[in-house]
C-alpha positions in Angstrom: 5.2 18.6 0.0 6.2 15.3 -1.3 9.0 14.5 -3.6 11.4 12.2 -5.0 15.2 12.0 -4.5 16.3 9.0 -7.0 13.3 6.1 -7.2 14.4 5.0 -3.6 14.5 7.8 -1.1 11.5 10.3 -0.4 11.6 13.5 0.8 9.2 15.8 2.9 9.8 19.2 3.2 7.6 21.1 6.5 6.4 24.1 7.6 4.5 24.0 10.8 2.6 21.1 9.3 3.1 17.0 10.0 3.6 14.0 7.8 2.4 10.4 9.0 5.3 7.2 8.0 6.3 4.0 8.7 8.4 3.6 11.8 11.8 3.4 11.6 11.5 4.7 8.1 12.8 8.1 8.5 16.7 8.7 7.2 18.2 11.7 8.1 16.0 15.2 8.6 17.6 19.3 9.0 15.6 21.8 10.8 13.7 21.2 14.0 11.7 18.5 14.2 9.4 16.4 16.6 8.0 13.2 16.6 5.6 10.9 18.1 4.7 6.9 17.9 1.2 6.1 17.2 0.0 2.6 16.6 -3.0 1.3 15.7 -5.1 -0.7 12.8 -6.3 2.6 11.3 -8.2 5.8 13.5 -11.1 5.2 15.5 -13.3 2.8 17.0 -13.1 0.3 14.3 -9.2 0.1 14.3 -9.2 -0.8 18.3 -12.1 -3.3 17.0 -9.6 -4.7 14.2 -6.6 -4.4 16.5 -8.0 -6.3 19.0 -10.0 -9.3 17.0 -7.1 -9.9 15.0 -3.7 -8.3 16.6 -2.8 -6.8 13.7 -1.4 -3.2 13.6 0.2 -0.6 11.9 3.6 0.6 13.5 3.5 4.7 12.3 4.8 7.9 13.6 3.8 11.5 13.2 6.8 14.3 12.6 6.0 17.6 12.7 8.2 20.8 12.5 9.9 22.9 10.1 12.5 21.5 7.7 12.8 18.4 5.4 12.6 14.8 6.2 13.9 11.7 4.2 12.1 8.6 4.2 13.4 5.3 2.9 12.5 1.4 3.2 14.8 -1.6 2.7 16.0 0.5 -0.9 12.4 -0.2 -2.1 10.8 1.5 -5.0 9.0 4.6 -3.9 5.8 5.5 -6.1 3.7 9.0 -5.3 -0.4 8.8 -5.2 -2.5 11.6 -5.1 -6.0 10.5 -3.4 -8.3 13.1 -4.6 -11.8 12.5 -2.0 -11.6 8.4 -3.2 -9.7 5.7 -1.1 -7.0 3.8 -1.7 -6.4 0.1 -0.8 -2.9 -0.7 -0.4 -1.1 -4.1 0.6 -0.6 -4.1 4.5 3.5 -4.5 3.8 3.9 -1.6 0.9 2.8 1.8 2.6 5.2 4.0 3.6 4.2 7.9 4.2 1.0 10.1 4.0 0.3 13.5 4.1 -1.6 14.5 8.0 -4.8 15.1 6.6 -5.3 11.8 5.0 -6.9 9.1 7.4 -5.6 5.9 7.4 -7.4 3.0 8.7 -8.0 -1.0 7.6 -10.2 -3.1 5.6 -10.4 -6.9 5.6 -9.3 -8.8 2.5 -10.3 -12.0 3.3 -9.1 -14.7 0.8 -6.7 -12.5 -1.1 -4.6 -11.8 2.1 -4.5 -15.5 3.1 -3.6 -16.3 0.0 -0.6 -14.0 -0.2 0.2 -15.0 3.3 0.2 -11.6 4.9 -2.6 -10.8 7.3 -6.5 -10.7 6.8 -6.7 -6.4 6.9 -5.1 -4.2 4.2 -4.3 -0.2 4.9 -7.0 2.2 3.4 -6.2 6.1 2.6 -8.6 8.3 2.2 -8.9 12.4 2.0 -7.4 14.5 -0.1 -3.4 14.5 -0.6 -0.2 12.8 -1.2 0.7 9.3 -0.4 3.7 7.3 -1.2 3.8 3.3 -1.3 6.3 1.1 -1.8 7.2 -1.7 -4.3 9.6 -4.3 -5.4 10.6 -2.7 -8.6 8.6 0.6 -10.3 4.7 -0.2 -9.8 2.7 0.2 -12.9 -0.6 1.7 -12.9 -3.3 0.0 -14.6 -6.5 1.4 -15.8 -9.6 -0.7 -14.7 -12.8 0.5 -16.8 -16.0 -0.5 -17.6 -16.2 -3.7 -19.7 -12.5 -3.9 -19.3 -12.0 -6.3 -16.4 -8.4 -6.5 -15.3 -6.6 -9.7 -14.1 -3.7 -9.5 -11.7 -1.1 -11.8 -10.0 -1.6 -11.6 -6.3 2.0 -11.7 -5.8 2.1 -8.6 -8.3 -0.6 -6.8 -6.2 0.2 -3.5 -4.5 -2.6 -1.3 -4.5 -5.4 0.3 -6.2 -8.3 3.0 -6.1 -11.3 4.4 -7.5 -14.6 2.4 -7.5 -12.9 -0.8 -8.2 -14.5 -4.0 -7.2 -12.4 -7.2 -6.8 -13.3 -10.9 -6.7 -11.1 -14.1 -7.7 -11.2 -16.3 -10.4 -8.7 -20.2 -10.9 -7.9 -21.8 -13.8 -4.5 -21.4 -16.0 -2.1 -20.2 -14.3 0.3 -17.3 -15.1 3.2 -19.9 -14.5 1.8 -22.5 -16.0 1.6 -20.5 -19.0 5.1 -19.7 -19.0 6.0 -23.4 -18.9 7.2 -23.4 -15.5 4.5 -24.8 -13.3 3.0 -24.6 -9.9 1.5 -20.6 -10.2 -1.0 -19.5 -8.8 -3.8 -21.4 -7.7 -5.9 -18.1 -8.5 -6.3 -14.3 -9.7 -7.6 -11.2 -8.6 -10.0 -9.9 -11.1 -10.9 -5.8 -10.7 -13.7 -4.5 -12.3 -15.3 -1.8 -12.7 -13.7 2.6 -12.8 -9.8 3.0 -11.2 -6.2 2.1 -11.1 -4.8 -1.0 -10.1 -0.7 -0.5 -8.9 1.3 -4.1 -9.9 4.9 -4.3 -9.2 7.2 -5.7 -11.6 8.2 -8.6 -8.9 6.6 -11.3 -7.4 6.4 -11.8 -3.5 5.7 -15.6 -2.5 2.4 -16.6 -1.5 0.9 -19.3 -0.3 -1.1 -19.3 -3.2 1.7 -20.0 -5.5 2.7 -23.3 -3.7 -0.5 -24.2 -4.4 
């Protein structure tokens, strides 16, 4: 259902079914199509709960119909994910599509999304199917396993799965390794079974003023 044209543009091909995207995402389409807004901080009760404690939300819309869609976002990067029953955590700014039968909804991230200066509830997928996320560059995925601990830059952060746990940790700086000074005033440590998606750019945080 999901494929690449290039690293930049995605495309969707339909029949009968729907696809779920970021608004405004959508390129060009052939065939017959229709499409419908939906907002909200995920499905359900707890997304009107989020939505409303924090006004956050996600800005999405549903096409359905027969034909292909192309999706694109600001010439980003466009990597494919297959969720297979696990969820995946991905950076409120980076998703862009997801198959219909995968539910999308939020979970709070606290001192990491502070940090990075977006808002304090990522996007979650879960189900079975086809997802694509964005990044600044290719994303990377990193294998997090058992008594191999991963470190990552926040600013580097984009996603990950599996059961992955995540805490933070200071001390020396990525920057401040390289000689240049004023990094990041922490790292995201994942431990645990799962992939961890890193982009081969930094975004600013607040963290790296820090």
């Amino acid at each position: 259902m999901f494929r690449l044209q290039g690293s930049r543009v995605l495309a969707v091909d339909l029949t009968g079914d729907a696809v779920k995207a970021k608004n405004g995402s959508m390129v060009a389409y052939d065939g017959q199509m229709a499409f419908k807004k939906l907002t909200g901080g995920g499905e359900g009760l707890r997304g009107m709960v989020t939505r409303r404690l924090t006004g956050e939300q996600m800005t999405v819309m549903e096409v359905r119909g027969q034909g292909t869609c192309w999706f694109a976002d600001r010439a980003a990067e466009i990597n494919l994910v297959r969720v297979q029953g696990d969820r995946l955590y991905v950076e409120s700014s980076n998703p862009l599509a997801a198959e219909a039968g995968l539910r999308t909804g939020t979970a709070f991230t606290g001192l990491r999304g502070a940090s990075q200066g977006n808002g304090l509830f990522t996007t979650t997928v879960e189900g079975h199917g086809q997802a694509a996320i964005t990044s600044d560059g290719p994303a990377v995925a990193l294998r997090v396993a058992p008594q191999h601990p991963l470190i990552v830059d926040p600013g580097a952060y984009v996603a990950h799965q599996g059961n992955v746990r995540q805490s933070f940790q200071s001390g020396v700086t990525f920057r401040t390794l390289a000689g240049e000074g004023g990094g990041e005033a922490f790292q995201i440590r994942f431990e645990g079974d799962g992939l961890v998606y890193v982009q081969p750019s930094e975004r600013n945080t607040i963290a790296g003023d820090l």
